[in-house]
Backbone as a chain_set.jsonl record, in Angstrom:
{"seq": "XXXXXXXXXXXXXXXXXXXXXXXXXXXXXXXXXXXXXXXXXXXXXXXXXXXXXXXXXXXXXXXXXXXXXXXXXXXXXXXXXXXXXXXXXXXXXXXXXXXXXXXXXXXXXXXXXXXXXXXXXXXXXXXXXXXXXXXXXXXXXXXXX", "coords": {"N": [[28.265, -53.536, 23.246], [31.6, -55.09, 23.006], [32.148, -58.189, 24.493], [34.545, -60.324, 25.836], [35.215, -62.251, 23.766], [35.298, -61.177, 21.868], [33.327, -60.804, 18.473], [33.058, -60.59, 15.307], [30.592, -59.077, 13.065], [30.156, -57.284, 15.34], [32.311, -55.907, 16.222], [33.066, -54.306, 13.934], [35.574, -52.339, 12.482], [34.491, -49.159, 12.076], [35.392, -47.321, 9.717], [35.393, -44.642, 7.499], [32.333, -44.724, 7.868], [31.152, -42.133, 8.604], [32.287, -40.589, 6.259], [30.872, -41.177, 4.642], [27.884, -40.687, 5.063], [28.145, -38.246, 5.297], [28.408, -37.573, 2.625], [26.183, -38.448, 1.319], [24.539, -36.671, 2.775], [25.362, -34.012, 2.634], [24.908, -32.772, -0.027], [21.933, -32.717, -0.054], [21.194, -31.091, 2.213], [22.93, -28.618, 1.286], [21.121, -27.82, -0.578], [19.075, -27.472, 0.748], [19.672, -25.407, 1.558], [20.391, -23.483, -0.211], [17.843, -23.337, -1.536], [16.881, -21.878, 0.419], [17.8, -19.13, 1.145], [16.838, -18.576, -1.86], [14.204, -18.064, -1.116], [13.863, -16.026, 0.353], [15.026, -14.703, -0.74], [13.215, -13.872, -2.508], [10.899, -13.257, -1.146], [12.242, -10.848, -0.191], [12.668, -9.066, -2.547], [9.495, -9.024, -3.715], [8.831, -7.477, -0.95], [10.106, -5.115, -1.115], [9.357, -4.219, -4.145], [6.505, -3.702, -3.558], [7.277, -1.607, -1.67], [8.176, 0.38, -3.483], [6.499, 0.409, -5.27], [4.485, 2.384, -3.583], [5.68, 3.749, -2.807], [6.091, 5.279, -5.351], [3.429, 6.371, -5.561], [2.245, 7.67, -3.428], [3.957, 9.906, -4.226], [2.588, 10.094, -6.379], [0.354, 11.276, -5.293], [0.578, 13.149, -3.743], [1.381, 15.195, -5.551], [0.073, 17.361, -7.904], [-0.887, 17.83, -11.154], [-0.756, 18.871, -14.778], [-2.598, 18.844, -17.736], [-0.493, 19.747, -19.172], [1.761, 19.099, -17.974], [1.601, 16.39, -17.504], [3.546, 14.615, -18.281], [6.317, 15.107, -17.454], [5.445, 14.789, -14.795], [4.394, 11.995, -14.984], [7.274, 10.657, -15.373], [8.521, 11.349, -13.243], [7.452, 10.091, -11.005], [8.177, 7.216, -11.991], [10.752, 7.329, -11.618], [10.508, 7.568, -8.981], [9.779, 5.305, -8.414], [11.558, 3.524, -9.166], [14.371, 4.18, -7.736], [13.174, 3.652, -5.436], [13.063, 0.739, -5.844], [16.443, 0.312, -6.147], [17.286, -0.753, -3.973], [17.228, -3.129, -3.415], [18.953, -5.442, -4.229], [19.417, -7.628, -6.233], [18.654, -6.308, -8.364], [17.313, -5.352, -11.7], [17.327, -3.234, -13.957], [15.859, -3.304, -16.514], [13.827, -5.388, -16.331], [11.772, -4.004, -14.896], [8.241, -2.698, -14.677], [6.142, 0.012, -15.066], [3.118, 1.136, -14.559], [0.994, 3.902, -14.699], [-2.102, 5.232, -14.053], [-4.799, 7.013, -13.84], [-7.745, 8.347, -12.799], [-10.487, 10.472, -12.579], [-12.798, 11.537, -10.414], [-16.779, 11.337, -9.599], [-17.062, 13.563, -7.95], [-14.664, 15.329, -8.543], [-12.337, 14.253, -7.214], [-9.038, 13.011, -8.815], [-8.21, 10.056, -8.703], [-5.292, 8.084, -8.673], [-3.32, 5.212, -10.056], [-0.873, 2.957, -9.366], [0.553, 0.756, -10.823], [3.263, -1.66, -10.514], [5.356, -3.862, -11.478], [8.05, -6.611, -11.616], [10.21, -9.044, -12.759], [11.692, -11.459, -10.721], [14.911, -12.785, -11.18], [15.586, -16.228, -10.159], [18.213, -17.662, -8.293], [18.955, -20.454, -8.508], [17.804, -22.754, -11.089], [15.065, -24.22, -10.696], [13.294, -26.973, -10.713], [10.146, -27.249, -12.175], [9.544, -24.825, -10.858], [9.258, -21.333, -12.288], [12.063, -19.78, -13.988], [12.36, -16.993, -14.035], [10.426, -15.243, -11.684], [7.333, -14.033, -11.267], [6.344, -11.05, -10.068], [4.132, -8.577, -8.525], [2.744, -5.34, -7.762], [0.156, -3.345, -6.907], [-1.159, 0.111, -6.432], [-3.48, 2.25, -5.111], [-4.342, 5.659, -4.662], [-5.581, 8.733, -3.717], [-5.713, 11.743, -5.112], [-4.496, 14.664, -3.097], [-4.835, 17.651, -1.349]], "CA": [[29.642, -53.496, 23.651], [32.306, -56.096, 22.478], [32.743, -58.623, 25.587], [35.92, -61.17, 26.154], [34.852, -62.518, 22.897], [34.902, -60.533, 20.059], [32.325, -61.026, 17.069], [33.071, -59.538, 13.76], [29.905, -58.254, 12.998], [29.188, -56.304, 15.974], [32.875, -54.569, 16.604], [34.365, -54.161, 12.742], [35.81, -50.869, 12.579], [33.971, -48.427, 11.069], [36.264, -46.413, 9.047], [34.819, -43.936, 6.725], [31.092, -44.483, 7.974], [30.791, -40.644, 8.336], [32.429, -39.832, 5.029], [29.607, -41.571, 3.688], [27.255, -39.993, 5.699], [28.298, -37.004, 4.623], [28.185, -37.856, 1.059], [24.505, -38.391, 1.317], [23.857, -35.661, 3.567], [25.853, -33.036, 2.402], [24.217, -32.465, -0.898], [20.488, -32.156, 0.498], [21.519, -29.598, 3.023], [23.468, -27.759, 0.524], [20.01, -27.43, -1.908], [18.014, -26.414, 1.187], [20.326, -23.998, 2.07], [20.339, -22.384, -1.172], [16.125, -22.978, -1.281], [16.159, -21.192, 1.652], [18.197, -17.822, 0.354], [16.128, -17.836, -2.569], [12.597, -18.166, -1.125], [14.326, -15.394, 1.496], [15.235, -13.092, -2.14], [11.92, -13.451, -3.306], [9.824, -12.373, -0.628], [12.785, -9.674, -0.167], [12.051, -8.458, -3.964], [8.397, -8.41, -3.048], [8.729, -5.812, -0.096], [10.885, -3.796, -2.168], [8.469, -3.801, -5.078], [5.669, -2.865, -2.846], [7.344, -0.257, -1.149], [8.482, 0.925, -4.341], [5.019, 0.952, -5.553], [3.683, 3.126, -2.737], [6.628, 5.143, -3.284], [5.142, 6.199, -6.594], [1.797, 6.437, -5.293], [2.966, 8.668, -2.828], [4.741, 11.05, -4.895], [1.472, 10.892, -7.536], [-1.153, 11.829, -4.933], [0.877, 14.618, -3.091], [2.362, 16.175, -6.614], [-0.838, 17.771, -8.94], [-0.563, 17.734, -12.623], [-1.351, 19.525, -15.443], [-2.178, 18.195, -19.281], [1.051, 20.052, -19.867], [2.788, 18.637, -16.878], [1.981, 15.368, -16.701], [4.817, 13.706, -18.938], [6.998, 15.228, -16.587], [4.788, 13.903, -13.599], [4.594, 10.338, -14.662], [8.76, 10.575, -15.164], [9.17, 11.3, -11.916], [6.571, 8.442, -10.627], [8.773, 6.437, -12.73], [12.291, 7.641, -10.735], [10.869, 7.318, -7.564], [9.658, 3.922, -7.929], [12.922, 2.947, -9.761], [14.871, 4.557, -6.789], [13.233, 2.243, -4.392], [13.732, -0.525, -6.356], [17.662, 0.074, -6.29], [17.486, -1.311, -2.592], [17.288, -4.828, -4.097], [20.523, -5.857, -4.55], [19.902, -8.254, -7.369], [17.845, -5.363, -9.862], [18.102, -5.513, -13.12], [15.989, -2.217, -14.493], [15.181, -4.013, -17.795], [12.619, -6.128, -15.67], [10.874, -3.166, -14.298], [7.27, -2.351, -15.663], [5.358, 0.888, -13.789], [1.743, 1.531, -15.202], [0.128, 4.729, -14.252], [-3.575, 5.066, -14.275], [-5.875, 8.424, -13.578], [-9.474, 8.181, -13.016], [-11.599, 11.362, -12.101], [-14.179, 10.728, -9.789], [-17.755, 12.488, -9.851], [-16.756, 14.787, -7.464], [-13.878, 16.237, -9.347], [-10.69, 14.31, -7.256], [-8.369, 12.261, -9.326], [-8.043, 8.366, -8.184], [-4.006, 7.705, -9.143], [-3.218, 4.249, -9.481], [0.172, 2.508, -9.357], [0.997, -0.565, -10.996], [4.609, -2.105, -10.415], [5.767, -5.47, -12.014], [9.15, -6.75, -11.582], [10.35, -10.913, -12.889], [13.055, -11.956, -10.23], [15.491, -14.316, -11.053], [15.721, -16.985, -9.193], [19.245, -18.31, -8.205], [19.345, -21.701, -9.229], [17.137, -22.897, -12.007], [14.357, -24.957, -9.653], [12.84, -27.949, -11.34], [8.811, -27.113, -11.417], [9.561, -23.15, -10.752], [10.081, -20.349, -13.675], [13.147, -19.181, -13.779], [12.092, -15.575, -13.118], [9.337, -15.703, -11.018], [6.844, -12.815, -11.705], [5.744, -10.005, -9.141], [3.023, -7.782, -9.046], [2.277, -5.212, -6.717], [-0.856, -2.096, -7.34], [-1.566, 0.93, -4.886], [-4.337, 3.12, -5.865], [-4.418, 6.977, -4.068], [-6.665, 9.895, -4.03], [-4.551, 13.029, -4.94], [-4.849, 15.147, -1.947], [-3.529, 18.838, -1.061]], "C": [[30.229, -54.882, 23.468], [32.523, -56.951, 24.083], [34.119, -59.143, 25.509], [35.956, -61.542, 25.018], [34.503, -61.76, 22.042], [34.603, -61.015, 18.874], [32.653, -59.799, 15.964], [32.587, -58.35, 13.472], [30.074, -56.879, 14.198], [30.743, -55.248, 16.362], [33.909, -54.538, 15.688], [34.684, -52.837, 13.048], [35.054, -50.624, 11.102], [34.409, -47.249, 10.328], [35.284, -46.435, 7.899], [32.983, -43.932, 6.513], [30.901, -42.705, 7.49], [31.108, -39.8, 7.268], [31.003, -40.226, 4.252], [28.482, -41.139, 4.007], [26.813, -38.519, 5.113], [28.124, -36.75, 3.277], [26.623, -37.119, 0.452], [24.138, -37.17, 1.868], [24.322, -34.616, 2.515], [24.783, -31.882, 1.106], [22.555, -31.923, -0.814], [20.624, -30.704, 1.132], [22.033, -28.471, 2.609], [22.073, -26.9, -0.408], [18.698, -27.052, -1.159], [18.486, -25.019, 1.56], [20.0, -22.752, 1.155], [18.948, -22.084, -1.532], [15.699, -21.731, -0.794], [16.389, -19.119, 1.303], [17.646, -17.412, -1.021], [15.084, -17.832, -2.26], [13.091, -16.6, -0.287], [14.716, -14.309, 0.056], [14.061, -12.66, -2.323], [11.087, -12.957, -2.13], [10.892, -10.715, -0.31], [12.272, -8.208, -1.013], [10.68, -8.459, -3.499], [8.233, -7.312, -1.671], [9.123, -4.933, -0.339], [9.827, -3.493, -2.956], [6.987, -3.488, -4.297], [5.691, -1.705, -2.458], [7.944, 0.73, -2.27], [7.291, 1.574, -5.458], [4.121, 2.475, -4.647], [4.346, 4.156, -2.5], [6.203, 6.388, -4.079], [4.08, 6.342, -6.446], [1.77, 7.445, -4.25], [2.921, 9.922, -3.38], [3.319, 11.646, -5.903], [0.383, 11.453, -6.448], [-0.689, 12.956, -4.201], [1.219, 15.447, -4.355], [0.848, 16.365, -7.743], [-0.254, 17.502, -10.615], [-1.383, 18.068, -13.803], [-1.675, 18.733, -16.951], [-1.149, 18.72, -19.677], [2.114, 19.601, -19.132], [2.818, 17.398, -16.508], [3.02, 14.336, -17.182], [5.603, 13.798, -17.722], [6.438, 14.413, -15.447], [4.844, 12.657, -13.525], [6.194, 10.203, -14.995], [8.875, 10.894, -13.836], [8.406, 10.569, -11.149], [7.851, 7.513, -11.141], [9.833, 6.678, -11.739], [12.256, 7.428, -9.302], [10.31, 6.022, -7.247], [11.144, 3.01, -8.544], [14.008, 3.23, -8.645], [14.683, 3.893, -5.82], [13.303, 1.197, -4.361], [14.972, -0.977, -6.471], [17.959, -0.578, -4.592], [17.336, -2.487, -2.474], [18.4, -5.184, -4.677], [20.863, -6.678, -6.009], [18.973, -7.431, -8.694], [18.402, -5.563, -10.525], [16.822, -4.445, -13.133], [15.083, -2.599, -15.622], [13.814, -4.719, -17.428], [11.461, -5.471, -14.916], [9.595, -2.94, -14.953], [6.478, -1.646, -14.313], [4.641, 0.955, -14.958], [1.246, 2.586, -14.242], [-1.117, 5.177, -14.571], [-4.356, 6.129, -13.609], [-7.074, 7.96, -13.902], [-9.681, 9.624, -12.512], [-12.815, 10.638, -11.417], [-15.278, 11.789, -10.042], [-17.984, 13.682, -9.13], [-15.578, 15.605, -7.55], [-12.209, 15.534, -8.905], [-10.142, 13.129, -8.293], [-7.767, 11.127, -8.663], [-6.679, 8.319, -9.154], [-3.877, 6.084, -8.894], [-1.582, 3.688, -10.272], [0.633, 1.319, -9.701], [2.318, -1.294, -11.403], [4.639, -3.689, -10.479], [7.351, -6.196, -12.544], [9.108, -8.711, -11.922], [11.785, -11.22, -12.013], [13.626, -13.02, -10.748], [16.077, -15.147, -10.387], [17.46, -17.605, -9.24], [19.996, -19.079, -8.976], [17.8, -21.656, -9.952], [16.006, -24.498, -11.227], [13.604, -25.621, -10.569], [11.076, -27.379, -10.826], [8.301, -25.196, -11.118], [9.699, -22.819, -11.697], [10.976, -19.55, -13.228], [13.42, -17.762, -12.826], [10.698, -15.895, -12.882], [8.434, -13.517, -10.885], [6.198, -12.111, -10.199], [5.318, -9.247, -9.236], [2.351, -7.058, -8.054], [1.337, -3.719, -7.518], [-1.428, -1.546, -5.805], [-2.089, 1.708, -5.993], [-4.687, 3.952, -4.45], [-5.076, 7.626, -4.531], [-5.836, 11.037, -4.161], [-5.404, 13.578, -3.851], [-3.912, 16.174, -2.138], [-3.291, 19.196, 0.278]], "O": [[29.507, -55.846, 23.724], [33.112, -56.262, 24.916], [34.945, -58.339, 25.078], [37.092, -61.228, 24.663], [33.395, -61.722, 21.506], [35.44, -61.611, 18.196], [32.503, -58.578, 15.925], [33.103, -57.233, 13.449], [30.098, -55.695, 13.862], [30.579, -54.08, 16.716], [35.109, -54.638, 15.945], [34.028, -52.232, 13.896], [34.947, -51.145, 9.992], [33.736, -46.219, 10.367], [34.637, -47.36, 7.408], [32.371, -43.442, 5.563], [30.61, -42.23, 6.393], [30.619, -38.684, 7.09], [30.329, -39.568, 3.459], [27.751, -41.159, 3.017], [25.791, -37.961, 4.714], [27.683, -35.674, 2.873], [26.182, -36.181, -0.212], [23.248, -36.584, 1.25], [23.594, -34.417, 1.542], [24.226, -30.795, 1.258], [22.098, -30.942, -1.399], [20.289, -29.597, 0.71], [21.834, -27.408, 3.197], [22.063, -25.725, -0.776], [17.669, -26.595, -1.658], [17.913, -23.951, 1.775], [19.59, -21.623, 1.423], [18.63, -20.931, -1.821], [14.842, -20.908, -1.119], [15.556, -18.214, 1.255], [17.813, -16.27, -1.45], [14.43, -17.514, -3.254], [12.157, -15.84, -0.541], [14.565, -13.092, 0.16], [13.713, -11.479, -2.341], [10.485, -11.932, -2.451], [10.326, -9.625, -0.229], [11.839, -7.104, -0.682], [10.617, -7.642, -2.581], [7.397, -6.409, -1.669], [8.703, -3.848, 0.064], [9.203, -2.487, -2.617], [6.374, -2.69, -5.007], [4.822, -0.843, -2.592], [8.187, 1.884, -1.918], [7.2, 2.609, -6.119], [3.358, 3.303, -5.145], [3.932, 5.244, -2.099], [6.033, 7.589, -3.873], [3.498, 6.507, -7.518], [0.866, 8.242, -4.503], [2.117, 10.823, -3.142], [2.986, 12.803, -6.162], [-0.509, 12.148, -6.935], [-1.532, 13.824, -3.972], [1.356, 16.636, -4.068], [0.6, 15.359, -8.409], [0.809, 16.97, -10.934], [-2.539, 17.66, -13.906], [-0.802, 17.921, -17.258], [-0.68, 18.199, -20.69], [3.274, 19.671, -19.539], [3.554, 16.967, -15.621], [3.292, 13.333, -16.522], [5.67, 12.838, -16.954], [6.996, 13.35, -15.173], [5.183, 12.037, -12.517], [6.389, 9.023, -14.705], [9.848, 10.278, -13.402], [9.113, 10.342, -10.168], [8.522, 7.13, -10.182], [9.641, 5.946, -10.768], [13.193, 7.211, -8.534], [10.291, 5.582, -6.098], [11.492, 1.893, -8.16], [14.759, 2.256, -8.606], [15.626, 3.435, -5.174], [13.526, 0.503, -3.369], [15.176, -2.154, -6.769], [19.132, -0.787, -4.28], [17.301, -2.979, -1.346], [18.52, -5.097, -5.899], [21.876, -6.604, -6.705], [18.713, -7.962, -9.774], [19.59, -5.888, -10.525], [15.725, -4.606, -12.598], [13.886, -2.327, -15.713], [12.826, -4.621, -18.155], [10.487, -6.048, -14.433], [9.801, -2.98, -16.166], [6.224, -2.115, -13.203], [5.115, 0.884, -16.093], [1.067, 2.275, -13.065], [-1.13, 5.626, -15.717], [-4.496, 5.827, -12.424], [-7.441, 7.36, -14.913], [-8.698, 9.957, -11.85], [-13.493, 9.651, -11.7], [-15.013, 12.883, -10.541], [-18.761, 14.592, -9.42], [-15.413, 16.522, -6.746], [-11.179, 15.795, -9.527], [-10.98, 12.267, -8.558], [-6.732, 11.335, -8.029], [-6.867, 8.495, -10.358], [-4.217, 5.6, -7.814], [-1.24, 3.956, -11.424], [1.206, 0.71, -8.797], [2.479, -1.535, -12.599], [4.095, -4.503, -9.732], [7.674, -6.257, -13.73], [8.261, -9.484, -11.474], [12.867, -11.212, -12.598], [13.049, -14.104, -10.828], [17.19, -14.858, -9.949], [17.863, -17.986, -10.338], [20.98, -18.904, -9.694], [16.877, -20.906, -9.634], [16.384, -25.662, -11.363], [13.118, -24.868, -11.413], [10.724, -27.156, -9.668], [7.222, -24.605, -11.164], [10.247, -23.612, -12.462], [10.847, -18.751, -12.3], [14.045, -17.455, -11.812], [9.954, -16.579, -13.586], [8.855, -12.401, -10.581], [5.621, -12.817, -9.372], [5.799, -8.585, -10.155], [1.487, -7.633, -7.391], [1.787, -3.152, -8.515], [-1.831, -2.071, -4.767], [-1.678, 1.9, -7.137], [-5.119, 3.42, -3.427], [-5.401, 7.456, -5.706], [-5.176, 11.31, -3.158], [-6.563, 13.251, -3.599], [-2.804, 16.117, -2.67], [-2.407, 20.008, 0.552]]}, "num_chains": 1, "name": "protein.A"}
């Protein structure tokens, strides 16, 4: 505190300290903010593409299929993991990749397996990150009646 005697140093006015403050600050806080909404997309897009996986894994182990039926069968695997993938706000379908996979086992049931692979793109273009950042989720079911 300034006594009877006022010194320069200790009571200049400090006009525009806090613009400058802000200067500096502003910009950091701005680039975690937006960090933060894309680390907060991407695990989004991963619970989607999971549950979009198990969607179609789902649908293949309750729905039978014939060698004449299963085109049709894996198209509609395909629609209902594409369907739960539209609950991702930033989809793009082009980036979608479903793999469906049938095994027989030695006691006659059919092992279905589900493999869903989506590349999000990330926001901003993160120094050190790839752009689209790849995701990869697999559910493997026993058909069942």
């Amino acid at each position: 505190m300034c006594g009877t005697r006022p010194t320069r140093s200790r009571c200049t006015p400090r006009h525009g300290l806090a613009a400058v403050e802000l200067a500096i600050v502003l910009p950091l806080m701005l680039m975690l903010a937006i960090a933060t909404v894309d680390f907060g997309g991407s695990v989004g897009a991963y619970l989607v593409l999971a549950n979009a996986a198990r969607s179609g894994a789902d649908y293949a182990a309750t729905h039978h299929f014939t060698p004449v039926s299963q085109a049709a069968w894996e198209s509609r695997i395909h629609t209902a993991v594409e369907s739960e993938m539209t609950c991702f706000r930033r989809y793009d379908s082009t980036k979608l990749q479903t793999t469906i996979g049938t095994v027989t086992n030695a006691d006659g049931t059919i092992q279905v397996s589900i493999d869903v692979r989506y590349a999000m793109k990330t926001i901003v273009p993160w120094p050190g990150i790839p752009a689209a950042v790849p995701m990869h989720y697999r559910v493997e079911m026993r058909q069942y009646q």
